[in-house]
Structure formats: structure tokens, C-alpha cells
BAPAKOL-360770 format. One record per atom (N, C-alpha, C): y, x, z; residue number from 1. Coordinates in pm, whole numbers, plus 50000, padded with zeros to 5 digits. Atoms other than C-alpha are relative to their C-alpha. Example, Ala and Ser with C-alpha at 12.3 -4.5 7.8 and 13.67 -1.06 7.14 Angstrom:
<pts>
y 49881	x 50089	z 50000	seq 1;
y 49550	x 51230	z 50780	seq 1;
y 50120	x 50090	z 50000	seq 1;
y 49881	x 49918	z 49994	seq 2;
y 49894	x 51367	z 50714	seq 2;
y 50109	x 49923	z 50073	seq 2;
</pts>
This chain:
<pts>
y 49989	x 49934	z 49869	seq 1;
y 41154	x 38460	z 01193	seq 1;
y 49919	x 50129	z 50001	seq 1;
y 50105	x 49873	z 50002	seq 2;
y 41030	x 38853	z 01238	seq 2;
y 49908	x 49945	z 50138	seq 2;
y 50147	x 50011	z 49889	seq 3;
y 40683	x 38862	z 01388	seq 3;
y 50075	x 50049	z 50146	seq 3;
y 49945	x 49925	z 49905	seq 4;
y 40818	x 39117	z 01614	seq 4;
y 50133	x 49985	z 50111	seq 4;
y 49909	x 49991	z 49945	seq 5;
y 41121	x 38991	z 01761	seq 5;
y 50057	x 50047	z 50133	seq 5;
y 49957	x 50030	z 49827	seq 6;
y 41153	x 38923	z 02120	seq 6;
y 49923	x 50099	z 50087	seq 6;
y 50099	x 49877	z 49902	seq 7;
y 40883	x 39217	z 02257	seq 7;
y 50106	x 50114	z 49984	seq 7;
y 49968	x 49899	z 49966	seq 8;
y 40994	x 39456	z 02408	seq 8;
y 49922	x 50124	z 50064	seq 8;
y 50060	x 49902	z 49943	seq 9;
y 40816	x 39809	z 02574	seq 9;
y 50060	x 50067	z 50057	seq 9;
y 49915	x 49910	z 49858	seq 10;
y 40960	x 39939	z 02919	seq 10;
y 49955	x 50172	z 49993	seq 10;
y 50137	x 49815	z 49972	seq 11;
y 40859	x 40350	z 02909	seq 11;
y 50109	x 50053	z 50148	seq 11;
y 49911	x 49929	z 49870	seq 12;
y 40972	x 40466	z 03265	seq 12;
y 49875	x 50115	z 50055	seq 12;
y 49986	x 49840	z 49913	seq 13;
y 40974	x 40817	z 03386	seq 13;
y 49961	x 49986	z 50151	seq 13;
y 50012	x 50033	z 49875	seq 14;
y 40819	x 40855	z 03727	seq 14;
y 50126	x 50067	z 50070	seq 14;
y 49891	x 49922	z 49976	seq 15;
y 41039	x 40981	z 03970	seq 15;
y 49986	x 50164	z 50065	seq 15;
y 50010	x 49843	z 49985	seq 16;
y 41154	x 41330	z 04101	seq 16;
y 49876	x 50017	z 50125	seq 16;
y 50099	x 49928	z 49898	seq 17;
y 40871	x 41527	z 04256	seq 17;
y 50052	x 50149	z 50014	seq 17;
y 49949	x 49861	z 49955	seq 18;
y 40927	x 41934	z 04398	seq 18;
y 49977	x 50067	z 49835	seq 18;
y 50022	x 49883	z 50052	seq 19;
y 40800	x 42073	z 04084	seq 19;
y 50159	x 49948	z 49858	seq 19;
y 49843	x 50019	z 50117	seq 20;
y 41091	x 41840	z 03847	seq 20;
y 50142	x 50076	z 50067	seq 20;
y 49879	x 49894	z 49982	seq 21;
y 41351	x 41983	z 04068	seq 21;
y 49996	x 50149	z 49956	seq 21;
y 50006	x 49879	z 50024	seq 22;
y 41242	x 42333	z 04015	seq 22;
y 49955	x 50061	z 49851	seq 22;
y 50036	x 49982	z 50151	seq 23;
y 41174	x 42289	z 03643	seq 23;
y 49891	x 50048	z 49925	seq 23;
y 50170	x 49930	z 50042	seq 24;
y 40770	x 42396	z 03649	seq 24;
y 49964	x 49893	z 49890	seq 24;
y 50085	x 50085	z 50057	seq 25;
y 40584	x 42239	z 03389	seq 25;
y 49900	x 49950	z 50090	seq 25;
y 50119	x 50070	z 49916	seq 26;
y 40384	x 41948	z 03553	seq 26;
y 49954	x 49906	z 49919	seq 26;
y 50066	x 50021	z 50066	seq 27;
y 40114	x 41856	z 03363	seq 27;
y 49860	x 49989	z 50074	seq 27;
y 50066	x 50088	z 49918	seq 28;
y 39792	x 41762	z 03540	seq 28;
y 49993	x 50025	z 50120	seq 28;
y 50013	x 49974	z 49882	seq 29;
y 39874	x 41893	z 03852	seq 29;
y 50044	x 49856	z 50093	seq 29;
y 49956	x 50149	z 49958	seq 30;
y 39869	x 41579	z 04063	seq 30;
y 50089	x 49985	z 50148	seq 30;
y 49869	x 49967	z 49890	seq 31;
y 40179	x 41590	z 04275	seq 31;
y 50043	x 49899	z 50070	seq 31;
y 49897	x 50137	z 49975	seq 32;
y 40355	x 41346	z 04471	seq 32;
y 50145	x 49985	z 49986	seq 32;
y 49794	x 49968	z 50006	seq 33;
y 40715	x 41210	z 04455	seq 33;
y 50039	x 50096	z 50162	seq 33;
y 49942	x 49949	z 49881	seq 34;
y 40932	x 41357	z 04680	seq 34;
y 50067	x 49874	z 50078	seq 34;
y 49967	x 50141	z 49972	seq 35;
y 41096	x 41116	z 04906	seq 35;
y 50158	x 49977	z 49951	seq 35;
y 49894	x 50056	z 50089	seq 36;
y 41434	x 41120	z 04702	seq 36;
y 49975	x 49968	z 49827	seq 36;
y 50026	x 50039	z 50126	seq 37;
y 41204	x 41049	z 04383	seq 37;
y 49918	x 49875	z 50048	seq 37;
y 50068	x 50100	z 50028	seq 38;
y 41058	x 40797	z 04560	seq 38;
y 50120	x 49847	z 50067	seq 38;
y 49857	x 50094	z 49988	seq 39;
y 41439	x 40634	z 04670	seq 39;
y 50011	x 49988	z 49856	seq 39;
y 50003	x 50041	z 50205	seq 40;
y 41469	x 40662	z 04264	seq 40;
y 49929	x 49896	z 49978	seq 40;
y 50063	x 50080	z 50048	seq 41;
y 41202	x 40479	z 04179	seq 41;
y 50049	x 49825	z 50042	seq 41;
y 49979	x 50130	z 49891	seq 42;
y 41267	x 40210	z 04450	seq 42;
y 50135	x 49905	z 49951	seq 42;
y 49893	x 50059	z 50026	seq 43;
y 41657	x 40174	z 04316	seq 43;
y 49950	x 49932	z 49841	seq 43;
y 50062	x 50048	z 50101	seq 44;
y 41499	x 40058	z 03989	seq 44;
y 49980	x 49862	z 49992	seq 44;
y 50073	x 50112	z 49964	seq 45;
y 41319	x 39776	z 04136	seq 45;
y 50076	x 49885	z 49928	seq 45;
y 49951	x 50142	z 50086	seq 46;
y 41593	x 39486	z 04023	seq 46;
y 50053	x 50050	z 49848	seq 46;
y 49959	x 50014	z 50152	seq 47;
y 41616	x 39603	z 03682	seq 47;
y 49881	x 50033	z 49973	seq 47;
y 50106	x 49972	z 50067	seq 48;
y 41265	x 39719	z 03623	seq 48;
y 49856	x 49815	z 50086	seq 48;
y 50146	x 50068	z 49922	seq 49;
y 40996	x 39488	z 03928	seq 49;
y 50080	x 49855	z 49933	seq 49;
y 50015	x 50141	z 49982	seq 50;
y 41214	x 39151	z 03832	seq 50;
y 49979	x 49968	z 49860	seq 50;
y 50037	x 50042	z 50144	seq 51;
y 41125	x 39133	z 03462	seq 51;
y 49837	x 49938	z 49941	seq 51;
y 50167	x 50041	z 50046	seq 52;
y 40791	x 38942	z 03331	seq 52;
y 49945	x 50126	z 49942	seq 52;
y 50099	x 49881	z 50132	seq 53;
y 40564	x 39205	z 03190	seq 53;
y 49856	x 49974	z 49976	seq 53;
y 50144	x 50071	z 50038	seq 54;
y 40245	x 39076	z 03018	seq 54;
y 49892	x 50119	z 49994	seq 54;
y 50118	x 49884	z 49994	seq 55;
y 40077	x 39447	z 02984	seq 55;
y 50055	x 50055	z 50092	seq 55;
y 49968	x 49913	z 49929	seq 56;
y 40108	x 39709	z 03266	seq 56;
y 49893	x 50142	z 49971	seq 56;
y 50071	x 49904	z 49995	seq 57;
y 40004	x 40060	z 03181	seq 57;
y 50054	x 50090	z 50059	seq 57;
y 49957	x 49890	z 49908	seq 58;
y 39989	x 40395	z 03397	seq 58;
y 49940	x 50068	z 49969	seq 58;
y 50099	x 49868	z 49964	seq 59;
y 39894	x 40736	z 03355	seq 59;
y 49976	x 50032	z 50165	seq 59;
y 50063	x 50026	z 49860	seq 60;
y 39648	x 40780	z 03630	seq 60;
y 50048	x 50101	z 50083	seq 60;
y 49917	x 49840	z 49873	seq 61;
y 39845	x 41109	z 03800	seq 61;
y 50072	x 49886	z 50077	seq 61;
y 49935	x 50086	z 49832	seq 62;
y 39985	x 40986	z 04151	seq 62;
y 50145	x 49990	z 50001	seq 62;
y 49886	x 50011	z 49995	seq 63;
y 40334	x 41042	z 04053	seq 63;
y 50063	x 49909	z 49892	seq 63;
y 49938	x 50115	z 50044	seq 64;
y 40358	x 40782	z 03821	seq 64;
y 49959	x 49861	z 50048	seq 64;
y 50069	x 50099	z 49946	seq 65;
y 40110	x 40555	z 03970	seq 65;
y 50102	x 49964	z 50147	seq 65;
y 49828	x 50042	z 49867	seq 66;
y 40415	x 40553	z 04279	seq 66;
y 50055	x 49947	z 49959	seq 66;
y 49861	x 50080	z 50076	seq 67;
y 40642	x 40458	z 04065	seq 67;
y 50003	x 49892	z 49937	seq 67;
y 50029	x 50100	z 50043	seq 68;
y 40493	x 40201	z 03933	seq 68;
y 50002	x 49870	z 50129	seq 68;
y 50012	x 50078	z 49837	seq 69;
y 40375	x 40116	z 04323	seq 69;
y 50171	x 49967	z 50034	seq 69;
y 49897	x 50015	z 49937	seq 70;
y 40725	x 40141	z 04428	seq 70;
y 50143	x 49886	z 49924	seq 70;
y 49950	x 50121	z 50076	seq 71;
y 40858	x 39892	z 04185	seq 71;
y 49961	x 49862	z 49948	seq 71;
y 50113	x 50127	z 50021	seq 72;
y 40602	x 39633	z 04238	seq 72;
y 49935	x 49912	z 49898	seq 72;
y 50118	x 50017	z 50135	seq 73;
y 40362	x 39672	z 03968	seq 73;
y 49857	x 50044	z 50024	seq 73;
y 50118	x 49918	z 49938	seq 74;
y 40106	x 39903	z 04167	seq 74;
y 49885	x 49909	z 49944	seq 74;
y 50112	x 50041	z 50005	seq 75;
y 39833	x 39634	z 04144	seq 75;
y 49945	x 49932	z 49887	seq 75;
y 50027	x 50101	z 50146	seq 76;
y 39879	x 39465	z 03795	seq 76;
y 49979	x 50152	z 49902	seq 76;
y 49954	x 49899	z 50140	seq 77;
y 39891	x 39851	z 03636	seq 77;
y 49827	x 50015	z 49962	seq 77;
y 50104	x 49993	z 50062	seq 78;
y 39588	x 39939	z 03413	seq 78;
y 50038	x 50143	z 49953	seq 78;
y 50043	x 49837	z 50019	seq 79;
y 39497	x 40323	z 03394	seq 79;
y 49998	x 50039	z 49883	seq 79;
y 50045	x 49927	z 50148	seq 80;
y 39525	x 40542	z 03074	seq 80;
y 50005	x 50060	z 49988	seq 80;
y 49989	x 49870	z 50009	seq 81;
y 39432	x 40866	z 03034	seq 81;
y 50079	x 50047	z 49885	seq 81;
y 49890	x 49999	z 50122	seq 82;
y 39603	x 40836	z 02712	seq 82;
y 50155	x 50020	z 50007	seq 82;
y 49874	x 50045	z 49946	seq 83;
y 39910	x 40841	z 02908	seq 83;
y 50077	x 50130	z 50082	seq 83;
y 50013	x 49904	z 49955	seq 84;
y 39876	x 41152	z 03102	seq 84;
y 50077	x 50120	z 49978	seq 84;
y 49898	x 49881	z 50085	seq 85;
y 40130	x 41454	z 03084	seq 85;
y 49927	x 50056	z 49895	seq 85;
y 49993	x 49873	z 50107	seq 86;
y 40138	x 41709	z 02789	seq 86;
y 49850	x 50126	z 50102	seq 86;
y 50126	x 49946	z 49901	seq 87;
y 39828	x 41933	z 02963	seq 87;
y 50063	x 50168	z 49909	seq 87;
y 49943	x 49869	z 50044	seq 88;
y 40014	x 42281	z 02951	seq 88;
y 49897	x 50121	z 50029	seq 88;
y 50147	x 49904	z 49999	seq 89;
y 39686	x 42481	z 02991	seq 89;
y 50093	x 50155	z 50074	seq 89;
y 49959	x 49890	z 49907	seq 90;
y 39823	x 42850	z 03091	seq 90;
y 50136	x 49968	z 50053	seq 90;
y 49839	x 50031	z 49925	seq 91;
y 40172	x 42706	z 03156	seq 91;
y 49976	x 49963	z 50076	seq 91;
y 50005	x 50090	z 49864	seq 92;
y 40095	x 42509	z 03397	seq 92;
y 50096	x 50087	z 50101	seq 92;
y 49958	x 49959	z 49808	seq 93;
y 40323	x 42539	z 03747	seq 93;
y 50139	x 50118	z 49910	seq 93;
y 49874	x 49914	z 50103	seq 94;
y 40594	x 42793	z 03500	seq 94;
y 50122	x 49928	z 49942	seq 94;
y 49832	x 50063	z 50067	seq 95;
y 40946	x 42705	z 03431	seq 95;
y 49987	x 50079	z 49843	seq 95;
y 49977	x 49974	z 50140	seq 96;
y 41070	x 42757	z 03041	seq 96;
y 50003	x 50166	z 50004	seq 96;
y 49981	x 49852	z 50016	seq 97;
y 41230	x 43093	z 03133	seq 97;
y 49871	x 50062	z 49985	seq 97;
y 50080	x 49914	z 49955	seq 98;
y 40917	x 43249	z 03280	seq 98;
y 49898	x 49968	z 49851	seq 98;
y 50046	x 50040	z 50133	seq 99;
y 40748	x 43096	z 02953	seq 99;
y 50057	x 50095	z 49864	seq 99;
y 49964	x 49925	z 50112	seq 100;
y 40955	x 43279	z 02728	seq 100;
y 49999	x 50110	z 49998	seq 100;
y 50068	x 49791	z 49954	seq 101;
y 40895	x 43637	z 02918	seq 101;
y 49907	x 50021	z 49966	seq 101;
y 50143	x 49964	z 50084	seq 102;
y 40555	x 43587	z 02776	seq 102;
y 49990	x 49967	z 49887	seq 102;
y 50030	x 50111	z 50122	seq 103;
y 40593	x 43389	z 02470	seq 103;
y 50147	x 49994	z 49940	seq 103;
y 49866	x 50036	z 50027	seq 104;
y 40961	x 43486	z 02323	seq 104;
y 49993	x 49910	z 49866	seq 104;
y 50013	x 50056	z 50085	seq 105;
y 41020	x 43175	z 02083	seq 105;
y 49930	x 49888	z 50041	seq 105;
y 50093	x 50121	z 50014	seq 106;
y 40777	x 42968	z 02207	seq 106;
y 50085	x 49847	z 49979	seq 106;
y 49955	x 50142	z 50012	seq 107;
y 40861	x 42567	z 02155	seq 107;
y 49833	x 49928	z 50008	seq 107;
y 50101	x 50094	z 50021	seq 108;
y 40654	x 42317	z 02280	seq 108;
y 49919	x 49909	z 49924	seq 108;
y 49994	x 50138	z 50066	seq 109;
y 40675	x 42048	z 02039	seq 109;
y 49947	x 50099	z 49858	seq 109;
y 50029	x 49959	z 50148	seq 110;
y 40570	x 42301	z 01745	seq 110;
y 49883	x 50070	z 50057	seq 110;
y 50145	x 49907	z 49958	seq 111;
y 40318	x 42549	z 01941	seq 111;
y 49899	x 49932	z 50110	seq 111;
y 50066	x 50084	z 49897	seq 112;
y 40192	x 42293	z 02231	seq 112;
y 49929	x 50177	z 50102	seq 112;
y 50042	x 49874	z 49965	seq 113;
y 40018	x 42595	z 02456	seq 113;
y 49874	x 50049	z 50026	seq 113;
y 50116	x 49896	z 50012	seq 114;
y 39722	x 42824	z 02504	seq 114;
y 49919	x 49946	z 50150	seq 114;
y 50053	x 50102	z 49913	seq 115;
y 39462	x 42675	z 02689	seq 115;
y 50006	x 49845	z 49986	seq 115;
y 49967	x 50127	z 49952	seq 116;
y 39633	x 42359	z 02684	seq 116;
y 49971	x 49883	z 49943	seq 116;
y 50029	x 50099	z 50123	seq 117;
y 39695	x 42067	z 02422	seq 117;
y 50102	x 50065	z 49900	seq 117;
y 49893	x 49983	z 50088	seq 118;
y 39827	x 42104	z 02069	seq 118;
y 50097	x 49902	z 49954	seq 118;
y 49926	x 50161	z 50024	seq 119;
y 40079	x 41852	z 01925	seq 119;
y 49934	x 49948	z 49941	seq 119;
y 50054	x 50101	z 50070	seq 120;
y 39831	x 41733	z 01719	seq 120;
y 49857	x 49929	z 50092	seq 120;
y 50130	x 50129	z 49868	seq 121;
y 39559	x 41599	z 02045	seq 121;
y 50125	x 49945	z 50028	seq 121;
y 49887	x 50048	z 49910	seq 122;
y 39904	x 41501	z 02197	seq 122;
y 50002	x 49853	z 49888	seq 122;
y 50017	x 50111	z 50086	seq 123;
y 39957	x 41303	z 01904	seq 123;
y 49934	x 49888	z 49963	seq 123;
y 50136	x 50111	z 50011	seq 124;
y 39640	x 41132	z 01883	seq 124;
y 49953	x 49930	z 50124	seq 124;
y 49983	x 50069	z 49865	seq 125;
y 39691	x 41012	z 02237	seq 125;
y 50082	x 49933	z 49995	seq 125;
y 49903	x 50140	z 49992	seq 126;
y 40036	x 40870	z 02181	seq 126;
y 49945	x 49874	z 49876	seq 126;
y 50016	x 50114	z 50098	seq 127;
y 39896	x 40684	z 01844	seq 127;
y 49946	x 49912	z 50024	seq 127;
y 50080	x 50121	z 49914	seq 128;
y 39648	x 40505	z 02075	seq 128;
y 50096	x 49905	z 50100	seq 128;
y 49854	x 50107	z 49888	seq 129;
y 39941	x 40399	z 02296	seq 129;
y 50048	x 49919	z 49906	seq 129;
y 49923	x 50070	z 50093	seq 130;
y 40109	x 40301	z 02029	seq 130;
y 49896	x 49870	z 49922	seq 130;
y 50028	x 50079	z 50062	seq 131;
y 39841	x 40114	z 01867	seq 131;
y 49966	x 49852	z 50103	seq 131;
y 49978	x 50089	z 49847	seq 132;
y 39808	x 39907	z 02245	seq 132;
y 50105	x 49924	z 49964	seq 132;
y 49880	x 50081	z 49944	seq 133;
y 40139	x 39820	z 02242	seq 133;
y 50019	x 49935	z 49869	seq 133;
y 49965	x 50173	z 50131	seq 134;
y 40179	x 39662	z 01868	seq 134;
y 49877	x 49908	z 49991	seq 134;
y 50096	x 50128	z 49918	seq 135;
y 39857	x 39476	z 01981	seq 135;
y 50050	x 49902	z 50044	seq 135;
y 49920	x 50075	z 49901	seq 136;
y 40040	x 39322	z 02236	seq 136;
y 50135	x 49951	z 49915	seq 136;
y 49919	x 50026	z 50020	seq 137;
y 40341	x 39287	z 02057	seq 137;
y 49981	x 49881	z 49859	seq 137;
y 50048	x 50049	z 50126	seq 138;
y 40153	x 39125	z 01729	seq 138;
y 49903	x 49893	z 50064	seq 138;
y 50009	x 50146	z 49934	seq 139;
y 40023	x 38873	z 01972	seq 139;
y 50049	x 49944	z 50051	seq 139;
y 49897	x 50043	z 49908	seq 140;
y 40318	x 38787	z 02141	seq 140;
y 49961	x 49933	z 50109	seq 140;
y 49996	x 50052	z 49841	seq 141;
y 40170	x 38721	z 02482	seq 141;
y 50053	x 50112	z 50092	seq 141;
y 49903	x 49948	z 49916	seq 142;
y 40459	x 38899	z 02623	seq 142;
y 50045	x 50147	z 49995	seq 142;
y 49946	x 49858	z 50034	seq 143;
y 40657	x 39247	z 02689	seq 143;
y 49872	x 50098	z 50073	seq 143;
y 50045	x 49888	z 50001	seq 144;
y 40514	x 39572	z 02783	seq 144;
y 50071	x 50073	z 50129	seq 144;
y 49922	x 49843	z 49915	seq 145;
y 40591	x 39866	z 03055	seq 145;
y 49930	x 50098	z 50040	seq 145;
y 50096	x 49874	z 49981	seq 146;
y 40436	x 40193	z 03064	seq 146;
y 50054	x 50089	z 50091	seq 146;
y 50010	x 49943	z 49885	seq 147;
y 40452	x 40413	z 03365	seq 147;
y 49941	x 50142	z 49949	seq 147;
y 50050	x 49856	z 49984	seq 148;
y 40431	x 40837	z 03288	seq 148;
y 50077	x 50071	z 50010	seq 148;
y 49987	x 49882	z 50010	seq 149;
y 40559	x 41159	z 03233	seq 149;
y 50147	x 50014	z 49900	seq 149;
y 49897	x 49932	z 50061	seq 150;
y 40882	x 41337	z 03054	seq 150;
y 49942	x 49989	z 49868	seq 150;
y 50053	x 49959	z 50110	seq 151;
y 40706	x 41499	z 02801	seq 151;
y 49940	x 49905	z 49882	seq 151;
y 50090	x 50121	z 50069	seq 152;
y 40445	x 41241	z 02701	seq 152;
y 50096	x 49885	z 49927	seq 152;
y 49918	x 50118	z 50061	seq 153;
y 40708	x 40936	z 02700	seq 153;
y 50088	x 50052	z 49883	seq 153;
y 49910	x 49986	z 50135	seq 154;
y 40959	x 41118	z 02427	seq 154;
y 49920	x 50053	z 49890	seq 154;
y 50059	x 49936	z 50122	seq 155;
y 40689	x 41195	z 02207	seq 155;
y 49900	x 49871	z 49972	seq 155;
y 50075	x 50151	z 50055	seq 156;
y 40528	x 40815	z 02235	seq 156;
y 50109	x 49929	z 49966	seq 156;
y 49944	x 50021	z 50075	seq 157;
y 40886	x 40741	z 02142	seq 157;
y 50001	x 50040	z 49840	seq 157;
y 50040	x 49967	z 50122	seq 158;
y 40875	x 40956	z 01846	seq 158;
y 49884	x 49924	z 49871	seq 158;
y 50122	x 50052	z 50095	seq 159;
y 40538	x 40800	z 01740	seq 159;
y 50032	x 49857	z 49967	seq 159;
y 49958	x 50117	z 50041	seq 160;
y 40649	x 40458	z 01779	seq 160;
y 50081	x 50012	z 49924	seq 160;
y 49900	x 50038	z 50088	seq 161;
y 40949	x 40503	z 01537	seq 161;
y 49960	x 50098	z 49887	seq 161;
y 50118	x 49976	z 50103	seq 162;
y 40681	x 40660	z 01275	seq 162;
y 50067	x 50166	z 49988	seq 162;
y 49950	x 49840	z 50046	seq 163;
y 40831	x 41070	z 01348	seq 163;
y 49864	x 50080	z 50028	seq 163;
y 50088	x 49901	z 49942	seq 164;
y 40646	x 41334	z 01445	seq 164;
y 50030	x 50027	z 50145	seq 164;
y 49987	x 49983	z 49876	seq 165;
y 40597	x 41386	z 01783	seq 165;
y 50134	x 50130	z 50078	seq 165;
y 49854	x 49894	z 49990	seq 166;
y 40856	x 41710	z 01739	seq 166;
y 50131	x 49902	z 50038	seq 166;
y 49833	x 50079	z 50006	seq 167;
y 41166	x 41423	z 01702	seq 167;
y 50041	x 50006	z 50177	seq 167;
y 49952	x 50031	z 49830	seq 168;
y 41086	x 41358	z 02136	seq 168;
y 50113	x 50136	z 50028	seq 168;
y 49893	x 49878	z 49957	seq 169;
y 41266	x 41734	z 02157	seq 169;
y 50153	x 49953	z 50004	seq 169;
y 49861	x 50042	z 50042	seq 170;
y 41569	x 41555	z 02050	seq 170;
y 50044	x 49861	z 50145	seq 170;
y 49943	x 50139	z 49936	seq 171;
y 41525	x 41238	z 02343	seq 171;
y 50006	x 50090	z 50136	seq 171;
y 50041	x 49910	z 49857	seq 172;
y 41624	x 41402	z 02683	seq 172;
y 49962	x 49868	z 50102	seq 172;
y 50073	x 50110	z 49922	seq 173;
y 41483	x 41203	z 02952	seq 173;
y 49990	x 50023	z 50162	seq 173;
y 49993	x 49961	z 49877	seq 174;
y 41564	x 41193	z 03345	seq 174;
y 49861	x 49936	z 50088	seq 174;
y 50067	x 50046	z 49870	seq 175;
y 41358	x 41116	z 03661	seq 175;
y 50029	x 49875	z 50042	seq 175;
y 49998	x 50148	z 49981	seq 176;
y 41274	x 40757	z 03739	seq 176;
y 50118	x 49920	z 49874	seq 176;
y 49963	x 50048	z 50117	seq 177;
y 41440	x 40684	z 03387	seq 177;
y 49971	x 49890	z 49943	seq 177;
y 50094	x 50091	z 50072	seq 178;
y 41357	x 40370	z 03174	seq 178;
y 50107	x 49964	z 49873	seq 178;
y 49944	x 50003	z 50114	seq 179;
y 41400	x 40333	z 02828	seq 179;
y 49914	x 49868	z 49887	seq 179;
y 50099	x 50112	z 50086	seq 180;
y 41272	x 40044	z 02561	seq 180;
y 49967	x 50027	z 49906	seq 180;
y 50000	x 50026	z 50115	seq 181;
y 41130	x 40021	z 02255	seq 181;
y 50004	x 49802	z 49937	seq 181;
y 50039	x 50114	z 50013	seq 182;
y 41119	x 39712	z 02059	seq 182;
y 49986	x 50010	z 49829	seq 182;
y 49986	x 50021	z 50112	seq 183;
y 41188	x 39617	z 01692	seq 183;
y 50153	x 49939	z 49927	seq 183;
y 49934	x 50080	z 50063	seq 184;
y 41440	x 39507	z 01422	seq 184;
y 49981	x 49979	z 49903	seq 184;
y 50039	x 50100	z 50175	seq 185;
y 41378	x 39302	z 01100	seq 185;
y 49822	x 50107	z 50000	seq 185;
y 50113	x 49949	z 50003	seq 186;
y 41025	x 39433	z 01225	seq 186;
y 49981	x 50155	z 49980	seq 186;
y 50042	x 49849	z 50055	seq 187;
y 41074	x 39786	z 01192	seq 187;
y 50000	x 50067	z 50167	seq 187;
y 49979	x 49948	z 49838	seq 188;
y 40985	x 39984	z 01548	seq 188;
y 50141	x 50106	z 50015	seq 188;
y 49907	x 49956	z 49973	seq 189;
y 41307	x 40078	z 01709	seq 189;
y 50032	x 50064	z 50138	seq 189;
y 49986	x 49949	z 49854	seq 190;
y 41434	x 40261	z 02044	seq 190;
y 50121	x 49884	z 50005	seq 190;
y 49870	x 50111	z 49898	seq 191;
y 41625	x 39979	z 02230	seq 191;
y 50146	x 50066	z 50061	seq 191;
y 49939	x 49923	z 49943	seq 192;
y 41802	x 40181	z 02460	seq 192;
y 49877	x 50122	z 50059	seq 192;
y 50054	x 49856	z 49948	seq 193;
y 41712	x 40536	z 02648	seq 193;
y 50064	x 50042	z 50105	seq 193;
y 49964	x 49936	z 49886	seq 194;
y 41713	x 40696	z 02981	seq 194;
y 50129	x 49950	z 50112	seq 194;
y 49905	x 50052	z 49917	seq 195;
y 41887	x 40464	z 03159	seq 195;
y 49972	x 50008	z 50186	seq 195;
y 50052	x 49952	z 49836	seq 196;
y 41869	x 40547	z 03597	seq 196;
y 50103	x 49847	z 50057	seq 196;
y 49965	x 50082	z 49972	seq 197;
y 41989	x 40305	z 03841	seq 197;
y 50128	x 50041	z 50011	seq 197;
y 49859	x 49936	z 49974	seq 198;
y 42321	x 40514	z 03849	seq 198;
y 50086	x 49921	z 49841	seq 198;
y 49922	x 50058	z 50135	seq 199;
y 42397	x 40403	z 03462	seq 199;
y 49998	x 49836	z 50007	seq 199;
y 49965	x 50116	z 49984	seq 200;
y 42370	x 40033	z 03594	seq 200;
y 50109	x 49958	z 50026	seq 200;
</pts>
């Protein structure tokens, strides 16, 4: 029997706040949902609040910590700064375009930004996630669901399936989203991805 079988790891996307509609980088600015990101979250509830989950983690920003609240996990979640958006230092609050009027070329996932984090702190934040969750999963007292950010979650995918944090460029990822990891014949795998309560 693989060690690994039956665990699974929930990664859900908080939901839409003003600055995801308008495409700013939001990174530690601590925002709230809006109230049609916080109907998102809410439609979630019977596919995300009715499942056992033996760990609950949250990056501590208020817009995932909702989403967690609003799918009735709020009080079982456990804080991780480890968890926390991408920290876009001068980007901050700047859509891509206005990013590339200063910076033609730039890419996140290869230059991370000025001021901010590079991919390689980013990295060394998801490897701690990652080393949490095959903890948990290598003791089999139960599944997993992590509660953050765009950015962050497709690049703690990446790490879990042993890439470089660059591969997340490749996972697109919506608002109030949830996607799994788990395993097969023990090897870490993406379950499914970016599923909303609309693809139910």
C-alpha cells in the first residue's frame, strides 16, 4: 500500500476583493473581500466546509482569513506567515501593464521585484509549506486545506511537484478557486485545479 495514498491538500484562493477585479498586484496590502468575493467564497461551502480536514492553514491577510471564515473553518485555521502573498515591494497596488511602462520584460516568476521578494525567499517559504503538509500527510492523521493568495498558491503547487517555483506561471488560478494536491504511487501530484462553484 503507498504511504501516501488517501491525503489529500485543499489550496483555495480567497475570494474577489476591489484590487483582483482591477488587476493591482495585492500583496500585503490587507484588503477585504468585496461582497461578491465574499458570495464566492460562501458558494464553496458544500464542496469545501463539508469535508474532514485534520490541518487548517491561513495566511494571516484578512482576505483569506474570510474565506476561510466564510466556509466554516475561521476558528480551526492556524496562521502562517509562510503563506502570505508574493510581497511585490515597489509593485505593490500596479497592474502588469503599468509594470511593464517601467520594467519592459519584466516577469515575475524569474525577476520577483525591487523592494520586494525574490523567487528564491518565495521559495523558501513555499518549501516550509510544503514540508507541513508531507508531515501531515506521512502521518496520516488526515487531509489538509490551505487558505491564500494567487500568486503564492501556484508556486506552492510548483514546489510540491519538485519544479521550480517558475512552473506556477503555467497554473492560472481564479478567485475563491480550490485546487488539490495529493499523490500517486507516492510521487506528489496536482489532483485537480481551479475548480469555482460554477465548474460544479
Amino acid at each position: 500500500m503507498n504511504e501516501y495514498a488517501k491525503f489529500e491538500a485543499v489550496l483555495m484562493r480567497h475570494g474577489q476583493t476591489e484590487w483582483s477585479v482591477s488587476g493591482r498586484h495585492t500583496g500585503n496590502t490587507d484588503i477585504p473581500l468585496t461582497a461578491d468575493g465574499e458570495r464566492e467564497a460562501e458558494a464553496m461551502t458544500p464542496h469545501i466546509g463539508g469535508h474532514r480536514y485534520d490541518l487548517v492553514l491561513s495566511s494571516p491577510l484578512r482576505r483569506a482569513r474570510e474565506t476561510c471564515e466564510r466556509v466554516g473553518l475561521g476558528e480551526r485555521a492556524l496562521l502562517r506567515d509562510d503563506l502570505r502573498e508574493w510581497d511585490y515591494g515597489d509593485y505593490e497596488g500596479l497592474t502588469s501593464p503599468q509594470i511593464q511602462e517601467r520594467n519592459p520584460g519584466w516577469n515575475l516568476w524569474r525577476d520577483g521585484c525591487p523592494g520586494g521578494e525574490s523567487p528564491e525567499a518565495v521559495t523558501a517559504r513555499c518549501d516550509r509549506v510544503v514540508e507541513e503538509l508531507m508531515a501531515q500527510a506521512s502521518g496520516g492523521t488526515g487531509d489538509a486545506i490551505v487558505f491564500a493568495h494567487g500568486h503564492i498558491l501556484r508556486s506552492l503547487a510548483a514546489r510540491w511537484c519538485g519544479m521550480p517555483i517558475a512552473g506556477g506561471e503555467r497554473l492560472m488560478l481564479s478567485t475563491a478557486a480550490a485546487s488539490a494536491l495529493s499523490f500517486e504511487h507516492d510521487v506528489p501530484t496536482i489532483r485537480f485545479w481551479n475548480r469555482t462553484a460554477q465548474d460544479r
